[in-house]
C-alpha positions as CSV (number, residue, x, y, z in Angstrom):
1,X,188.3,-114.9,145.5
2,X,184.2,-114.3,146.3
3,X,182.6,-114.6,142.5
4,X,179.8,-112.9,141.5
5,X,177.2,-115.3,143.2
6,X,178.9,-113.9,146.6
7,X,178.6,-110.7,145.6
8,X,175.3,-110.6,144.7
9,X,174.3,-112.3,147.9
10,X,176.5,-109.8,150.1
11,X,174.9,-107.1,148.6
12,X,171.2,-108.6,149.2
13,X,172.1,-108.4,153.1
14,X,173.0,-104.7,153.2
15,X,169.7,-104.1,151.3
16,X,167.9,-105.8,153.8
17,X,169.3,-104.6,156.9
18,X,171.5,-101.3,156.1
19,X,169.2,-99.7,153.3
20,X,166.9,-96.8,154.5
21,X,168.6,-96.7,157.8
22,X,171.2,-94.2,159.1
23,X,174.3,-95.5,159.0
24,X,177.6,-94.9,161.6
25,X,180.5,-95.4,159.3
26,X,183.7,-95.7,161.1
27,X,187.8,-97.3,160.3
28,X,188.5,-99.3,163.4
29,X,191.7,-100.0,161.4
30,X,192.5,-96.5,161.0
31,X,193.0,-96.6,157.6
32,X,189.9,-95.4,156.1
33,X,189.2,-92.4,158.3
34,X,188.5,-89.9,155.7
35,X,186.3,-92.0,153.5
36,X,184.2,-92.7,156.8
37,X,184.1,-89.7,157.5
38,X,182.4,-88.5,154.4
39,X,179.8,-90.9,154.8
40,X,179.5,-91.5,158.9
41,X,175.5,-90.5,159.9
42,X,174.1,-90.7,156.2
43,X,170.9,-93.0,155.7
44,X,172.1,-95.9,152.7
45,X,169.8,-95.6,150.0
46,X,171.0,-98.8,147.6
47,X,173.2,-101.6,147.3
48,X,173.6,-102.9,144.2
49,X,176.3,-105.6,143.0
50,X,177.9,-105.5,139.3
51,X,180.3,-108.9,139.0
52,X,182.5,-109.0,141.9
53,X,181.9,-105.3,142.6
54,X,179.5,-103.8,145.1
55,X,178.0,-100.2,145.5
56,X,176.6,-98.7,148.5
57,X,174.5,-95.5,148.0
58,X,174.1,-93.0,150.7
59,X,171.3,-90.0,150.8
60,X,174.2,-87.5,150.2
61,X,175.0,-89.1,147.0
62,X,178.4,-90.4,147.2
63,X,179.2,-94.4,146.8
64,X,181.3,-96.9,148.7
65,X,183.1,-99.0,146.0
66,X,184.2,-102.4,147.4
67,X,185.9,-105.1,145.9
68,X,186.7,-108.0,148.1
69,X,189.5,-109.0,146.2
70,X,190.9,-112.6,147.2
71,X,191.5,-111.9,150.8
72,X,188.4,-109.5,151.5
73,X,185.3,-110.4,153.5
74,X,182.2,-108.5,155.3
75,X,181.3,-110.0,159.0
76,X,177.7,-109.2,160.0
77,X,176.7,-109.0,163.2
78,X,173.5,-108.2,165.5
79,X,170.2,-109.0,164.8
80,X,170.3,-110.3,161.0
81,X,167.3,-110.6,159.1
82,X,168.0,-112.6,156.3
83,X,166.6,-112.3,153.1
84,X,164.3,-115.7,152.0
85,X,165.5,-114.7,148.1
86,X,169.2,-115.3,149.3
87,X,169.1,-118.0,152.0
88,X,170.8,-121.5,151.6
89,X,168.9,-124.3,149.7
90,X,166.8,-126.1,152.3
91,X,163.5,-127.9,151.8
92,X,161.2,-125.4,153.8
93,X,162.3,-123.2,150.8
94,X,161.2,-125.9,148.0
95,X,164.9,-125.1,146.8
96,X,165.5,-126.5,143.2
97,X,168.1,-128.3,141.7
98,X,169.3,-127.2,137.9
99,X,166.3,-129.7,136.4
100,X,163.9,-127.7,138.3
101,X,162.8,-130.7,141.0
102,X,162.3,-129.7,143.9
103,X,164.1,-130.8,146.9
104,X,162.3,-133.1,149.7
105,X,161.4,-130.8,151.9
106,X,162.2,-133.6,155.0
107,X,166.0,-132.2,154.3
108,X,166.0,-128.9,156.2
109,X,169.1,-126.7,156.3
110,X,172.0,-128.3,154.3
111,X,175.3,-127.2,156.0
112,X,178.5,-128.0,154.1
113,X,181.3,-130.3,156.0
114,X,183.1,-126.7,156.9
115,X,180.0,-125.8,158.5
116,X,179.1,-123.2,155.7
117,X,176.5,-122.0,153.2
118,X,174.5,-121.8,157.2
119,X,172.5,-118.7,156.8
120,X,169.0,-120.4,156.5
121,X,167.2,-118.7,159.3
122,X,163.9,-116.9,157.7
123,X,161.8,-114.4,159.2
124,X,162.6,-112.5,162.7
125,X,166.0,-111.1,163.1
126,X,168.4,-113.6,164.9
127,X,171.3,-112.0,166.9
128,X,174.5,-114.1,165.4
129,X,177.1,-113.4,163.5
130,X,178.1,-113.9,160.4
131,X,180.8,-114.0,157.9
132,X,180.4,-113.3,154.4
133,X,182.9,-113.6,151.5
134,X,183.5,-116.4,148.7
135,X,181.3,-119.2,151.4
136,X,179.4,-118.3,154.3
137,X,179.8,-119.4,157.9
138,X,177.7,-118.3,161.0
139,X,180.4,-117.5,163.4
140,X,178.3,-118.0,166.8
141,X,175.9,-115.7,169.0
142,X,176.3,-112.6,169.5
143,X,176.6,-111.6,173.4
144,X,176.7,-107.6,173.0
145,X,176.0,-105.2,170.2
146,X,177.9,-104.2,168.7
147,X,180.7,-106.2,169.3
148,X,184.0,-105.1,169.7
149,X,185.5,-105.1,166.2
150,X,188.0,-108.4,165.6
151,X,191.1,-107.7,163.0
152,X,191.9,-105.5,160.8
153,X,188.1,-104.0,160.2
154,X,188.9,-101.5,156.9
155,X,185.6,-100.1,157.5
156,X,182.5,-100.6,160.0
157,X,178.8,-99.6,158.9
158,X,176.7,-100.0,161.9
159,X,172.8,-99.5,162.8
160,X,170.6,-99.8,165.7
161,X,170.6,-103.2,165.2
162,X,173.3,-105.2,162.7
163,X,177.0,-104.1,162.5
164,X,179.4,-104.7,159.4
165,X,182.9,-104.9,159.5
166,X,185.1,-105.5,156.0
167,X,188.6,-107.1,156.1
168,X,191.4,-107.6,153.6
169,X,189.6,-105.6,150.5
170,X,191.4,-105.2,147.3
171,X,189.7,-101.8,146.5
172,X,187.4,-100.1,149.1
173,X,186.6,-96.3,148.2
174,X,184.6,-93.2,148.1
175,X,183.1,-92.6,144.9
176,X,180.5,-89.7,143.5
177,X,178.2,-91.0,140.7
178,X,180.0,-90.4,137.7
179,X,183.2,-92.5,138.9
180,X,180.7,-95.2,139.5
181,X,179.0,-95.0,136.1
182,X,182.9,-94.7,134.8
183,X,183.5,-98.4,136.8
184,X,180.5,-100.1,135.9
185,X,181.3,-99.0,131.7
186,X,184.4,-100.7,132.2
187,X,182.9,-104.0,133.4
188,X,181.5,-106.7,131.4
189,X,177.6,-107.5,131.6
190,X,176.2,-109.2,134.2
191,X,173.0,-111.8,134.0
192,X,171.8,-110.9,137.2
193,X,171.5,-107.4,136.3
194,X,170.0,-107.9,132.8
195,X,170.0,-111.4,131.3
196,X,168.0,-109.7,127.9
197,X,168.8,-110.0,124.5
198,X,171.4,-107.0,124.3
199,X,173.8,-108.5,127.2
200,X,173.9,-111.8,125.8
201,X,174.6,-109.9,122.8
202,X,177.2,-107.6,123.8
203,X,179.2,-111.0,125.1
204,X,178.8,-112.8,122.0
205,X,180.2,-110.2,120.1
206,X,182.8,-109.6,122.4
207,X,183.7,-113.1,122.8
208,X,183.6,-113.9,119.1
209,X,185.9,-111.0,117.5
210,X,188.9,-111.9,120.0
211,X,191.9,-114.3,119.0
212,X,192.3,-115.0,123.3
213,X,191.6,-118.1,125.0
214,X,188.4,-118.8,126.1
215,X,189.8,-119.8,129.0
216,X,191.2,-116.3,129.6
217,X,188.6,-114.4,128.1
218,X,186.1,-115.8,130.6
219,X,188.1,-114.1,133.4
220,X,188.1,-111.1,132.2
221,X,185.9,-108.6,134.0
222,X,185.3,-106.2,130.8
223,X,184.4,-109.4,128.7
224,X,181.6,-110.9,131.7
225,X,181.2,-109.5,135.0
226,X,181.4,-111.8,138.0
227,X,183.1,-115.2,136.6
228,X,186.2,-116.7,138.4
229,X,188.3,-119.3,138.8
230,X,185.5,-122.3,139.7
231,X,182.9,-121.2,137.5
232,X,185.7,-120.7,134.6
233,X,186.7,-124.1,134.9
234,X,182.9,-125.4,135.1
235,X,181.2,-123.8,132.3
236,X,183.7,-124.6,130.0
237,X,183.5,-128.1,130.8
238,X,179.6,-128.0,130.8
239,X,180.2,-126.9,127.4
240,X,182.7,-129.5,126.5
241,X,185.1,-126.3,125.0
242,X,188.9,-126.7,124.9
243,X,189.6,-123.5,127.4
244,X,192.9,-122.9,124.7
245,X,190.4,-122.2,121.8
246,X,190.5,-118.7,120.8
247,X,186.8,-116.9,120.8
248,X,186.7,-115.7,117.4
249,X,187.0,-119.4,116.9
250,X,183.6,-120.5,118.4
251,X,180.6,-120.7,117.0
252,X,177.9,-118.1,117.7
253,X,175.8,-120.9,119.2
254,X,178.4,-121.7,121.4
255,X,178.9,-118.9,122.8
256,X,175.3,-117.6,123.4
257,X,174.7,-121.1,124.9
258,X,178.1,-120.3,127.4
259,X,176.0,-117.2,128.3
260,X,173.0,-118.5,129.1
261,X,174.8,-121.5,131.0
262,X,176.5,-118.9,133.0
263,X,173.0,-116.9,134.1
264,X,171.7,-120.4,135.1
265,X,174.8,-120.9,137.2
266,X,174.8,-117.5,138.8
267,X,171.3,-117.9,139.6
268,X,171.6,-120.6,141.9
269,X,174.8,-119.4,143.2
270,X,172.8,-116.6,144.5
271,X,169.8,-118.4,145.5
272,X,172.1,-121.2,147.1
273,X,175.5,-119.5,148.6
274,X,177.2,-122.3,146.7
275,X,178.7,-122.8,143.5
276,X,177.1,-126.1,142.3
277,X,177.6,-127.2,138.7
278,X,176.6,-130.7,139.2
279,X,173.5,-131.8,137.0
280,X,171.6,-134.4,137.1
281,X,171.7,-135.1,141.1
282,X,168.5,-136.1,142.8
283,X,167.1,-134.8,145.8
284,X,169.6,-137.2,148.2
285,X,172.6,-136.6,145.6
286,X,172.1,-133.1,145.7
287,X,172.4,-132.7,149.4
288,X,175.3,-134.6,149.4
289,X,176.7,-132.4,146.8
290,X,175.6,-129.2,148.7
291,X,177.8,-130.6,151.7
292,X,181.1,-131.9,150.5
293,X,182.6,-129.8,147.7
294,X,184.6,-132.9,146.1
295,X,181.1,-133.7,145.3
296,X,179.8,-130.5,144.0
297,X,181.9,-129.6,140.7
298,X,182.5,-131.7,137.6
299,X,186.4,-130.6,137.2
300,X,187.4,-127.9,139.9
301,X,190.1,-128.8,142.0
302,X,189.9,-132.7,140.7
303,X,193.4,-132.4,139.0
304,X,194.9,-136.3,138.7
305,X,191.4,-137.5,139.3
306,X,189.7,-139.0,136.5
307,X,186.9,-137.1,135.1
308,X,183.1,-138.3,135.8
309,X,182.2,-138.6,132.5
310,X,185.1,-140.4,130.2
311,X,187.9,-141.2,133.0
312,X,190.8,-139.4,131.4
313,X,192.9,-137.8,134.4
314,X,191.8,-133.8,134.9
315,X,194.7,-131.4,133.9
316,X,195.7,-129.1,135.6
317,X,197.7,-125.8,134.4
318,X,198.4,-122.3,134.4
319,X,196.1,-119.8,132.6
320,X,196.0,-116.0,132.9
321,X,198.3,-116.3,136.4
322,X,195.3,-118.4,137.3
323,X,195.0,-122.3,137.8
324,X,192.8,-123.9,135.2
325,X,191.2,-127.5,135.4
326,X,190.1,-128.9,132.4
327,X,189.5,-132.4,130.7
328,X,191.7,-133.5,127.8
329,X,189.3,-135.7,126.5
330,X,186.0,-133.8,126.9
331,X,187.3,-130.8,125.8
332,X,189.7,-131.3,122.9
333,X,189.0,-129.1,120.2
334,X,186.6,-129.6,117.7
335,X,186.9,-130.3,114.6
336,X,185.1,-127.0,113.3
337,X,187.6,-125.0,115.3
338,X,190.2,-127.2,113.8
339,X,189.2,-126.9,110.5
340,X,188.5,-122.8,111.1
341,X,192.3,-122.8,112.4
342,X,193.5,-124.2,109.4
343,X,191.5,-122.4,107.3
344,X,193.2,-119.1,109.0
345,X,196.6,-120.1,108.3
């Protein structure tokens, strides 16, 4: 499933190439046709993202509500200008690592070993096309606009000059602006929308009167907007918590220190199109991380494998209907939680 980095960087396209433009909405799949048709030949005036949510405005106020859900993904095609604040880390950009180095700008692009997290191309529109969901991949050129859609396309937005066609969403809707305000209340904060005082806040206080798992709380899209399964499984390790310890039994410090791990995360998420957790990595290291995901993440996916920092095997288990990665060692419970536990009883 696309987590809020995706999202975030999704929405970024449409608000370079779809915002103040008139936009032919259409359901190639047949299955939209009435939401199209209350938005076909409207100019978009916003696209924001909230989590894993995203909001299109148009000039006769409505809203298209997507979520991509685990299956969903946009395709952009046609002349694509791409955004410098969202393209992948390469050294033209001076892209930096979490210790704030900067990479050696010799690098260029770096392409993952799927050929993904490509979209590096700043300045004039390229015509290509593009697929955007949980990675990125730049699907070839583009030999005639618009191109004939491919699938299942849910919905197609289209300009003079860039098409997009959505597949597979879980929710994909026409909303006016008070059913979007009533969405957005039910979601958790999100650092990329406001990473102040009072959404750090609002989590900690959240987090900290709940007797749920960390582990579960973190996934939960009222409690902090955007998280999934690989950044779950990360920040808790970051933070050497035991994903079974209940909120309330955390330590304010703890928590506000999960938060502010989480907007540095999500940050370069959205500035790289990848989810790297890795600290530490030099400028060669890093690029090796950015193009092999065995390398990128300190627990994700790494079940059996013995974890980089004390060797103990990674677990691997169910959590929430969800699979959770975790280290034994690292992240046994403390003895404060232990002790708070006890104390409870």
């Amino acid at each position: 499933m696309p987590e809020g980095h995706s999202v975030h960087r999704i929405t970024r396209q449409f608000a370079r190439n779809f915002v103040g433009k008139p936009v032919r909405v259409s359901s190639p799949q047949g299955r939209f046709v009435a939401g199209a048709e209350r938005l076909d030949g409207h100019v978009m005036t916003d696209a924001k993202a909230v989590g894993k949510q995203m909001f299109l405005e148009f000039d006769n106020g409505l809203w298209l509500r997507i979520h991509l859900g685990m299956y969903g993904a946009w395709d952009f095609a046609g002349d694509i200008l791409m955004d410098a604040t969202i393209a992948s880390a390469n050294g033209r950009m001076g892209q930096t690592n979490q210790r704030g180095t900067e990479l050696d700008a010799g690098h260029g692009a770096v392409l993952d070993s799927a050929g993904e997290n490509s979209m590096h191309s700043i300045g004039a529109p390229r015509r290509t096309r593009v697929r955007m969901a949980e990675q990125e991949k730049e699907l070839g050129a583009v030999d005639t606009f618009p191109p004939e859609p491919v699938g299942q396309v849910r919905v197609r937005l289209l300009t003079d000059t860039v098409s997009a066609d959505l597949r597979g969403p879980t929710a994909c809707e026409v909303l006016d602006p008070g059913q979007v305000d009533a969405v957005i209340a039910k979601l958790g904060p999100d650092p990329q929308l406001d990473d102040g005082q009072a959404a750090e806040d609002r989590f900690t206080t959240t987090v900290r009167r709940k007797p749920t798992p960390i582990g579960q709380l973190l996934m939960d899209q009222s409690v902090v907007a955007g998280i999934g399964n690989v950044y779950r499984a990360e920040l808790l390790f970051r933070a050497r918590i035991d994903p079974h310890a209940p909120g309330k039994t955390l330590s304010d410090d703890t928590v506000r220190a999960l938060w502010r791990d989480w907007a540095h995360l999500l940050a370069i998420g959205v500035k790289t199109g990848q989810m790297m957790t890795m600290d530490d990595l030099g400028g060669d290291e890093y690029v090796l991380a950015m193009r092999n995901r065995a390398d990128r993440h300190w627990v994700y996916k790494r079940e059996g494998l013995p974890c980089r920092v004390c060797g103990t095997h990674i677990s691997l288990e169910e959590m929430g209907a969800r699979k959770l990665y975790w280290c034994p060692s690292c992240q046994r419970p403390s003895a404060a939680a232990i002790d708070l536990e006890s104390g409870m009883r």
